[in-house]
NUMAR-887999 format. One line per 10 residues: their letters; for each residue x, y, z of N, C-alpha, C. Coordinates in pm, whole numbers, plus 50000, padded with zeros to 5 digits. Layout:
! NUMAR-887999
A> X Y Z X Y Z X Y Z ~ ...
//
This chain:
! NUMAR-887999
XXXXXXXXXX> 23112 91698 64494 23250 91710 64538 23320 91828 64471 ~ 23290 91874 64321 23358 91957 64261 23296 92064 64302 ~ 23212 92090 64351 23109 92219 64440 23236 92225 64531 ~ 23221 92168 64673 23290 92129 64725 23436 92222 64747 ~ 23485 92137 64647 23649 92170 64612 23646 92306 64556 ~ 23557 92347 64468 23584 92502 64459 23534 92580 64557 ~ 23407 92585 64607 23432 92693 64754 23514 92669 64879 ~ 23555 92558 64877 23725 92539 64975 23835 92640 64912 ~ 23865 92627 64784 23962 92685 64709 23921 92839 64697 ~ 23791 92901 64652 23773 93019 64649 23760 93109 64782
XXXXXXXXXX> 23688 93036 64913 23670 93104 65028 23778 93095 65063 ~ 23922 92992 65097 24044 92952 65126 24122 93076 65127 ~ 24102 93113 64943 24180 93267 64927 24142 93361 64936 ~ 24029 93419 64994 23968 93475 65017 23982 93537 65162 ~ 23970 93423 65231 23987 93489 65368 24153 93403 65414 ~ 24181 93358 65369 24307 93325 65393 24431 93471 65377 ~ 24371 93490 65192 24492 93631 65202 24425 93761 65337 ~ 24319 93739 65393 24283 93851 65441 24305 93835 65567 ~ 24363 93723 65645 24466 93692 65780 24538 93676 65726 ~ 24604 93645 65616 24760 93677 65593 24844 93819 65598
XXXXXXXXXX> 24714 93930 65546 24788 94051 65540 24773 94103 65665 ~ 24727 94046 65761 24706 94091 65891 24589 94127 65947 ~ 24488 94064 65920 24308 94139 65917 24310 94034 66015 ~ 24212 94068 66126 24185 94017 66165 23995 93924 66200 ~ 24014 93783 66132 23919 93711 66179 23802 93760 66198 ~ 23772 93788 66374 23695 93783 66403 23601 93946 66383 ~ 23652 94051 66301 23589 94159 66238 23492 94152 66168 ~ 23521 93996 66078 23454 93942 66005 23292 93862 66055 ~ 23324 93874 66152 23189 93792 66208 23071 93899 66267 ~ 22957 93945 66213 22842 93988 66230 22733 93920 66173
XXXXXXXXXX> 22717 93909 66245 22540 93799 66241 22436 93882 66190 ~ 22431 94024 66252 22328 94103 66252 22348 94160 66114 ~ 22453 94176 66022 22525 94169 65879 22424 94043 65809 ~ 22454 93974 65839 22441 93783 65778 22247 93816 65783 ~ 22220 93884 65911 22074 93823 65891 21993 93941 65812 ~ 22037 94057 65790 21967 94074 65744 21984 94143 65567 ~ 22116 94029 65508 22103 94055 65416 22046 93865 65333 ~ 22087 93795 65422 21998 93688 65389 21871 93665 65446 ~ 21826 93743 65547 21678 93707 65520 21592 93829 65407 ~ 21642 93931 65412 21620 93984 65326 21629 93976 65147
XXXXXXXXXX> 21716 93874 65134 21715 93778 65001 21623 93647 64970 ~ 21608 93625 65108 21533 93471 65106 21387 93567 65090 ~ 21324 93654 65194 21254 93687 65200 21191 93790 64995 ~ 21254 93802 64975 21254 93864 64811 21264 93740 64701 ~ 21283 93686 64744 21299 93554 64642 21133 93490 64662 ~ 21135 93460 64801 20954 93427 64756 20847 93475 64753 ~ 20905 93658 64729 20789 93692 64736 20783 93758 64561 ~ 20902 93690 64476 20922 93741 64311 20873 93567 64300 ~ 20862 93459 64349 20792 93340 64286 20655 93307 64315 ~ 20638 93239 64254 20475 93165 64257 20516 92997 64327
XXXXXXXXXX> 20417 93001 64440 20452 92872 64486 20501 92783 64443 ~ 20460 92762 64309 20498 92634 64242 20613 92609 64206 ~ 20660 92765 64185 20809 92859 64147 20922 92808 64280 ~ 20848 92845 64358 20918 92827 64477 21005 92678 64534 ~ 20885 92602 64504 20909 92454 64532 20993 92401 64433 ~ 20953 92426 64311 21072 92405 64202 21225 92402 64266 ~ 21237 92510 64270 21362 92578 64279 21446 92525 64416 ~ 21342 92445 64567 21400 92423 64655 21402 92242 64598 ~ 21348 92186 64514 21333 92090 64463 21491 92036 64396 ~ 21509 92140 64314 21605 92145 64211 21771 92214 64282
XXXXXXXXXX> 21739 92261 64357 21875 92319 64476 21979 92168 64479 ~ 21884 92037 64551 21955 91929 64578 22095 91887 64422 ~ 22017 91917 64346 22058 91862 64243 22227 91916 64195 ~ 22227 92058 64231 22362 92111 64179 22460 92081 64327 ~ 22409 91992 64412 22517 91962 64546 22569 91864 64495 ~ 22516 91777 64426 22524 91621 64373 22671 91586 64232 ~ 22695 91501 64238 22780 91519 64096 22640 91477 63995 ~ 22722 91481 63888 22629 91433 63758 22595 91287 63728 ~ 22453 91262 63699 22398 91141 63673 22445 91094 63532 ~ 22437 91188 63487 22415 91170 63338 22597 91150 63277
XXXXXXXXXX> 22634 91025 63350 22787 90975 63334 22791 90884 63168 ~ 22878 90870 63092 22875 90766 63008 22863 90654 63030 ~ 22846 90581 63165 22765 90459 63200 22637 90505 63170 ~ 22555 90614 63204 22383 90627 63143 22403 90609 63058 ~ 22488 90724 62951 22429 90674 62811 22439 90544 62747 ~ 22533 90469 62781 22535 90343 62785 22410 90261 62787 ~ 22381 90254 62881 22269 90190 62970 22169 90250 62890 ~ 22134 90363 62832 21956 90418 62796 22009 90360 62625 ~ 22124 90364 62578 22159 90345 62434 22097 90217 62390 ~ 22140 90098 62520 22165 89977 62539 21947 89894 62531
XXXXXXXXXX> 21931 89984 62610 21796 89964 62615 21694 90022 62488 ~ 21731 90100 62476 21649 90156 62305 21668 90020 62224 ~ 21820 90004 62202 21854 89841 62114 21779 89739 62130 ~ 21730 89709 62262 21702 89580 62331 21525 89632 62293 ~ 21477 89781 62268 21342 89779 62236 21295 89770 62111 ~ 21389 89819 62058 21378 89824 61873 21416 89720 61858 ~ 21476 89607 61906 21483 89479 61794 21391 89362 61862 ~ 21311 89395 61999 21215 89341 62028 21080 89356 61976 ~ 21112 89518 61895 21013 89591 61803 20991 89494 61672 ~ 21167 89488 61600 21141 89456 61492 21141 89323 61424
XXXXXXXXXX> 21170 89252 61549 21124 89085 61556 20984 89038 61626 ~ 20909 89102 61646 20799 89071 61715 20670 89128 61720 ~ 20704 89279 61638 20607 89339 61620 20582 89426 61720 ~ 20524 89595 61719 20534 89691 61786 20451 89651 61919 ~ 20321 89572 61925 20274 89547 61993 20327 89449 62069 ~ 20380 89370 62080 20523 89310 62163 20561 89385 62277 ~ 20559 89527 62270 20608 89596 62382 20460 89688 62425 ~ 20381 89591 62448 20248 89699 62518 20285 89708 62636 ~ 20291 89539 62710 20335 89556 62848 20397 89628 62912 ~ 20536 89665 62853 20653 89700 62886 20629 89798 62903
XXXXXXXXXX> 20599 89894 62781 20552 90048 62816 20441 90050 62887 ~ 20365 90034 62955 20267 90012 63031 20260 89989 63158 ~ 20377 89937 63173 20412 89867 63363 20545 89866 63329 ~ 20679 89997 63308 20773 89954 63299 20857 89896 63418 ~ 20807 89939 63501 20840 89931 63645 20871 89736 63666 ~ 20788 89709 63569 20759 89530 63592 20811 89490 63471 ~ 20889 89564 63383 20929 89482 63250 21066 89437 63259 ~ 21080 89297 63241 21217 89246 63181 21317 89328 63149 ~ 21245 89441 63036 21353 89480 62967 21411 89602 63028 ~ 21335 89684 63082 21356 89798 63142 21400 89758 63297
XXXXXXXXXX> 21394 89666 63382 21460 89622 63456 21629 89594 63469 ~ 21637 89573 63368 21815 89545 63377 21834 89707 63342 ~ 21776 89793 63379 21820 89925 63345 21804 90029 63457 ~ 21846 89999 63564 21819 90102 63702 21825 90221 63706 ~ 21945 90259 63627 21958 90460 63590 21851 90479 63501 ~ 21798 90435 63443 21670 90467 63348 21578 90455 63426 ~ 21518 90382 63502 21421 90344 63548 21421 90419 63707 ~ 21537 90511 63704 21539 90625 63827 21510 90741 63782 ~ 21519 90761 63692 21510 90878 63619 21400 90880 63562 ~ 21258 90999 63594 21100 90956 63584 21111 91022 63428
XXXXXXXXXX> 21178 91155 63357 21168 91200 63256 21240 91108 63162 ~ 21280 91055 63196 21340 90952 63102 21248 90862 63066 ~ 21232 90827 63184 21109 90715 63164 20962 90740 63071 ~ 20915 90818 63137 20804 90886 63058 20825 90929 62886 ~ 20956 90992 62894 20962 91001 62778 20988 90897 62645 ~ 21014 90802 62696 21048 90670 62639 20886 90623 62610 ~ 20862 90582 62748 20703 90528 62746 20617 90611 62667 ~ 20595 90719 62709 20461 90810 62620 20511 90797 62478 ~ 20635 90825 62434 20597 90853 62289 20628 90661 62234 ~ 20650 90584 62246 20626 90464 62236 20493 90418 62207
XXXXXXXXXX> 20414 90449 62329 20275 90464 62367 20172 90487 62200 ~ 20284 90598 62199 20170 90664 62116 20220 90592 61903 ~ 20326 90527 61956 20353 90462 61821 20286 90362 61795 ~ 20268 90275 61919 20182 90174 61925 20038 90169 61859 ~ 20008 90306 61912 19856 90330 61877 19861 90354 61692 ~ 19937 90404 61651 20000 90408 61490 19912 90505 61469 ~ 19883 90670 61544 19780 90716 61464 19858 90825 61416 ~ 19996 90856 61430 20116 90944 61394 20224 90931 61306 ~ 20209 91032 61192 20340 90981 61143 20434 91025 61182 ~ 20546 90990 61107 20688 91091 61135 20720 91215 61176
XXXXXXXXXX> 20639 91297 61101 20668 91448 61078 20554 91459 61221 ~ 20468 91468 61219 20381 91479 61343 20400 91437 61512 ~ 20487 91295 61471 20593 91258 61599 20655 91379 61634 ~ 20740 91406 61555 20842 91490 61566 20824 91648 61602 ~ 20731 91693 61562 20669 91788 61632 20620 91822 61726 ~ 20570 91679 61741 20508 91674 61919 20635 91677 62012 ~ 20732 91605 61979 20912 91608 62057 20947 91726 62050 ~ 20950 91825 62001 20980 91935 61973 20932 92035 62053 ~ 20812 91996 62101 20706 92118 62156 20783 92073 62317 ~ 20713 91900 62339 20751 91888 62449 20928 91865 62524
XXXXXXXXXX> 21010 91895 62410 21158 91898 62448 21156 92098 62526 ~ 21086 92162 62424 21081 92290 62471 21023 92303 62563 ~ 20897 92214 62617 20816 92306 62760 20940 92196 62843 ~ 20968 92094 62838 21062 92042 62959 21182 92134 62957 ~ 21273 92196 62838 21330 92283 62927 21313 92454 62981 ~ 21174 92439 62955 21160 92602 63017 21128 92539 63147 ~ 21060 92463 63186 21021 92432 63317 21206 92397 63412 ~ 21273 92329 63347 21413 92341 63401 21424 92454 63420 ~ 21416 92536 63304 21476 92689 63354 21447 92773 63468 ~ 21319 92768 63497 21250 92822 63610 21348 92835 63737
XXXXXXXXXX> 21362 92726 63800 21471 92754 63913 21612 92791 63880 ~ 21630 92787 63773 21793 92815 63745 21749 92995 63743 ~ 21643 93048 63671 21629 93177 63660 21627 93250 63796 ~ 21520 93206 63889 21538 93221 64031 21668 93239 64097 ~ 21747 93134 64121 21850 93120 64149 21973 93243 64107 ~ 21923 93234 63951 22063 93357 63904 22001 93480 63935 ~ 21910 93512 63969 21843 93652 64025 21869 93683 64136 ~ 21841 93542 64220 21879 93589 64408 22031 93581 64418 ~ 22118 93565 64357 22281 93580 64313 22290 93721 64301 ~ 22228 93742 64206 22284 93851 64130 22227 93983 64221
XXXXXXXXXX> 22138 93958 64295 22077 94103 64414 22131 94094 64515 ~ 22187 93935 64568 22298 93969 64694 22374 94070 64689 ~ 22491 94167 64611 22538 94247 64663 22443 94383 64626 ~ 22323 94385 64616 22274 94510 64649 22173 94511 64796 ~ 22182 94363 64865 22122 94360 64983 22215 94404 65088 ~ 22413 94343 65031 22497 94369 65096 22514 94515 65128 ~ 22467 94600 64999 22501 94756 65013 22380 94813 65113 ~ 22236 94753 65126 22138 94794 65216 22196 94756 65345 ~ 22297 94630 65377 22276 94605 65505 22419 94695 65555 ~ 22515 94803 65434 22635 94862 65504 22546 94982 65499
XXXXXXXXXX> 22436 95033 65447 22365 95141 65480 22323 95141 65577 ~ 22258 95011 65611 22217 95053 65780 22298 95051 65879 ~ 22407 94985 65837 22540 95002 65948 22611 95175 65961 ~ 22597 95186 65807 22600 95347 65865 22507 95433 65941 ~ 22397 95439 65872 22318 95490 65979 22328 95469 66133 ~ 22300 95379 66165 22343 95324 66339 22515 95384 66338 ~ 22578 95421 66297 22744 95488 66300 22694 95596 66311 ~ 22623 95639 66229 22605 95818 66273 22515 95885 66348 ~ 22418 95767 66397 22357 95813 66541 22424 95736 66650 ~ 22583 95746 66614 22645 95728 66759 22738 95769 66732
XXXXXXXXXX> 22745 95884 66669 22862 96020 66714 22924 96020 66837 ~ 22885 95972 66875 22892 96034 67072 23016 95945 67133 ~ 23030 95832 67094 23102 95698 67080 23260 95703 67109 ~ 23329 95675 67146 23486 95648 67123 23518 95623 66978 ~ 23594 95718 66929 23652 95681 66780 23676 95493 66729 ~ 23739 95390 66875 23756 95263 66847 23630 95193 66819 ~ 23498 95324 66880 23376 95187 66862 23326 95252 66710 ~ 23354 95377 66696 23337 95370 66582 23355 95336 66458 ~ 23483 95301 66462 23580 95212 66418 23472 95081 66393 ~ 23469 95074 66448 23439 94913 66460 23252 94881 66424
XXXXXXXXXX> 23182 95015 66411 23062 95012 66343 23112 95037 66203 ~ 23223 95142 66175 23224 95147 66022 23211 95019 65947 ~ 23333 94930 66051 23395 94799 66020 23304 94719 65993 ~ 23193 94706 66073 23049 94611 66036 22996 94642 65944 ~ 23000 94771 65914 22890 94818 65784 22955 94797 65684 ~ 23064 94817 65634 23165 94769 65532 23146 94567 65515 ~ 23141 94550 65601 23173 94378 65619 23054 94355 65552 ~ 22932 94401 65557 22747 94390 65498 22777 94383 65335 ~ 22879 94498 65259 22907 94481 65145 22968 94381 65099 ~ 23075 94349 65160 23144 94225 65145 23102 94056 65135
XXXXXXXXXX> 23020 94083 65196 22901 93981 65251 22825 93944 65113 ~ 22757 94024 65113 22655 94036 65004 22754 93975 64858 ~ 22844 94079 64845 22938 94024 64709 22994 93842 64717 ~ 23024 93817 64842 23060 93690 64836 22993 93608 64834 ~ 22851 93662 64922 22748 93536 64912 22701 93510 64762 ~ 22685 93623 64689 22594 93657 64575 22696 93580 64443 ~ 22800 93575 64427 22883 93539 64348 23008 93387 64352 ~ 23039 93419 64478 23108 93302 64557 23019 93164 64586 ~ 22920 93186 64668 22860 93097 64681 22682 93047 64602 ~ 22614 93108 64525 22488 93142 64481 22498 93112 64345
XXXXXXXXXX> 22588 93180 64290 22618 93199 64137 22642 93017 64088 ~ 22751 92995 64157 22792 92851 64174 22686 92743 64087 ~ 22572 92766 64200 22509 92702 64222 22404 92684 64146 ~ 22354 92800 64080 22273 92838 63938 22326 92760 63835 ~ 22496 92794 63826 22571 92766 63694 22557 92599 63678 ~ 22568 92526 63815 22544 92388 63809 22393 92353 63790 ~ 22304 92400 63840 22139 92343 63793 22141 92390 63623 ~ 22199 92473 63589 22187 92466 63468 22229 92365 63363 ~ 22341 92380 63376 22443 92233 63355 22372 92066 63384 ~ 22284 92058 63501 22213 91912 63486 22067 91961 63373
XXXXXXXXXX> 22021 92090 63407 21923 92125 63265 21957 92082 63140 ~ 22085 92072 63094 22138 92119 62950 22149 91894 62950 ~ 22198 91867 63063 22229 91753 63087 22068 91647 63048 ~ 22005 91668 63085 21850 91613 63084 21791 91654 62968 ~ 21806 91756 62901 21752 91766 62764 21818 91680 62682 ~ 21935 91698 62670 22046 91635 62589 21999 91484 62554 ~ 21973 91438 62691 21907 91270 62713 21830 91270 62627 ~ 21650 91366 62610 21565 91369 62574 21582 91325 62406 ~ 21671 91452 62367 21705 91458 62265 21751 91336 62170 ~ 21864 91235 62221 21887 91143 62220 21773 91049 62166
XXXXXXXXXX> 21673 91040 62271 21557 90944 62273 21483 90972 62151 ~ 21491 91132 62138 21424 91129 62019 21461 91106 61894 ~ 21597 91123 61825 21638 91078 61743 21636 90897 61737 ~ 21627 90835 61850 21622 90707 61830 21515 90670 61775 ~ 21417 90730 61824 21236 90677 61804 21235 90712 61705 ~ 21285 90867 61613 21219 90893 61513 21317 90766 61380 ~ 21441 90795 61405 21508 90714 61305 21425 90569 61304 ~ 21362 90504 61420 21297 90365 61392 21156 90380 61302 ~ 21111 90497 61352 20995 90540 61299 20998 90524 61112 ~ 21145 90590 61078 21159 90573 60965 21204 90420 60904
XXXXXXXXXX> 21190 90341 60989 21228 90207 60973 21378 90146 60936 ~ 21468 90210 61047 21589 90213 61019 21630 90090 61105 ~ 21716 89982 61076 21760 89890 61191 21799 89958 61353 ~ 21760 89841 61457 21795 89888 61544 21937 89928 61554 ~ 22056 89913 61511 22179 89938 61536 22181 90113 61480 ~ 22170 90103 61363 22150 90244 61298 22080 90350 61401 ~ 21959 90291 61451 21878 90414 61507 21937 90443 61630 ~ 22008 90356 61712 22078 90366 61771 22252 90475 61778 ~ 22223 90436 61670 22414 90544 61655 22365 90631 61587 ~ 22270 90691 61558 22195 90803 61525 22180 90874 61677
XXXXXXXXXX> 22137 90790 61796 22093 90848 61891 22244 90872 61974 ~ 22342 90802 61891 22509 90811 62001 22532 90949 61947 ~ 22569 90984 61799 22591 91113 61759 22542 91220 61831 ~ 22375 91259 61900 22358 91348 61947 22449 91414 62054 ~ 22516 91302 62126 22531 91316 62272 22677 91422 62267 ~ 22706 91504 62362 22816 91542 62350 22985 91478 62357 ~ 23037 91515 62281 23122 91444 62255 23248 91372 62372 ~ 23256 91472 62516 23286 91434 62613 23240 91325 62764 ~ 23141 91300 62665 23026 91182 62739 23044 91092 62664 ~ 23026 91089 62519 22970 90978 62426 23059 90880 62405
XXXXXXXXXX> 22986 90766 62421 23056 90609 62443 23110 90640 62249 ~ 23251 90567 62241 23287 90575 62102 23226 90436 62046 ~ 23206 90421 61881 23145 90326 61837 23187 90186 61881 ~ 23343 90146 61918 23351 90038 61955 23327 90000 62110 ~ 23300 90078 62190 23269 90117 62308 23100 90097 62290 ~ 23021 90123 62223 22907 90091 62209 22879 89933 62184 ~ 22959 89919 62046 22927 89775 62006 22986 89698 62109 ~ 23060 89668 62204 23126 89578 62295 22992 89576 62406 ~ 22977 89667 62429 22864 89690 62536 22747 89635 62510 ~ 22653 89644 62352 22567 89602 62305 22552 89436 62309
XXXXXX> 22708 89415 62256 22725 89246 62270 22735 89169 62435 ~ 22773 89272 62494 22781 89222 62626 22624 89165 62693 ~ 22585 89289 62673 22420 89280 62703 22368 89188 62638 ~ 22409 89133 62534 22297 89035 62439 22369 88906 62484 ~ 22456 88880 62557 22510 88740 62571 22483 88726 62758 ~ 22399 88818 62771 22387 88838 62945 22245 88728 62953
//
């Protein structure tokens, strides 16, 4: 919706002041402008990725149309469930939760947790390094390294389409300037013309620049700036998880390892401590 509301508001004034000062509309409309500075962008975009590059990036497009998942009801909800694993941990013993990590899809506990259990990096990341506590062949410092490596390849692999994305932005207005070059050219092999039609080729070839700048910045840029923003959003989570696991690792109560894992979060998301504890109690009397 906030996508949305700003290219209403930015295209609005945009072409609004430009029939207000008296321009007219329909000058603005060339197709033969439109196609060939966007197929000529689409067409450059996959031929600078690697398939895998490619799919990424049309994968990850959906995501900056969407608002954000990652609301303070998630953190809630993933906070809520770490609690409910660490003190199933530390009353029952680590092996207590083989099942669970194993078939979370079918566990009790991870069931009352739907935004977690939609979210596959979440999931995985919970499960695998769990997984691997279970097995007890890791300590602390070695956990933590392994989180480290794999917090970094999950967000270079985020990055990938956001990089894409801010590249085919950022060359729209030099496709816009190829497609007012060829509008000139076709202008000056028609010398021959009525000054009004010439007029009116300048007018197209000019409109190709315009084009390009608005698509490339107005609408493109946008759109990068938001896949980045759910990037920064999904690590953040990760991050979280990991301070929880490692603080238990160090054998800290579940409540502790828990508000170890609230601190990470940014401060315009993060449930406040009594906002946690109300929630925690809620869940335990459910």
């Amino acid at each position: 919706m906030a996508l949305l509301i700003g290219y209403i508001l930015s295209l609005g004034a945009i072409f609004g002041g430009y029939v207000l000062e008296g321009g007219h509309a329909g000058a603005l409309m060339q197709p033969f402008e439109l196609l060939m500075i966007g197929g000529g962008a689409f067409g450059a975009f996959f031929a600078s990725t690697f398939p895998k590059g490619f799919k990424a990036t049309l994968k990850a497009f959906p995501t900056a149309l969407k608002g954000s998942t990652y609301s303070k009801a998630t953190y809630l909800e993933l906070l809520t469930l770490l609690n409910d694993l660490f003190t199933r941990m530390r009353q029952n013993g680590l092996m207590s939760l083989e099942g669970d990590v194993e078939d979370p899809r079918a566990s009790e506990i991870f069931k009352k947790y739907p935004r977690i259990l939609a979210d596959h990096h979440i999931l995985e990341f919970i499960t695998d390094y769990m997984r691997l506590m279970i097995g007890g062949n890791l300590g602390v410092m070695e956990m933590e390294n392994l989180m480290d490596v794999n917090l970094e390849t999950h967000h270079r692999e985020m990055e990938g389409p956001i990089h894409a994305m801010t590249r085919t932005a950022d060359s729209m207005p030099a496709f816009g300037i190829v497609a007012a070059v060829m509008g000139v050219v076709h202008t000056m092999a028609s010398v021959d013309q009525p000054p009004a039609v010439l007029g009116e080729l300048v007018g197209a070839a000019l409109v190709g620049t315009f084009l390009g700048i608005l698509i490339g910045y107005a609408i493109l840029a946008p759109i990068a700036a938001r896949m980045e923003d759910r990037a920064q959003e999904s690590t953040k989570m990760l991050e979280c998880i990991k301070v929880a696991l490692l603080a238990t690792m160090n054998a800290y109560p579940p409540q502790v390892a828990v508000e170890f894992s609230r601190k990470v979060l940014y401060s315009n998301e993060r449930p406040s401590f009594t906002e946690l504890e109300t929630h925690l109690r809620e869940a335990k009397g459910k």
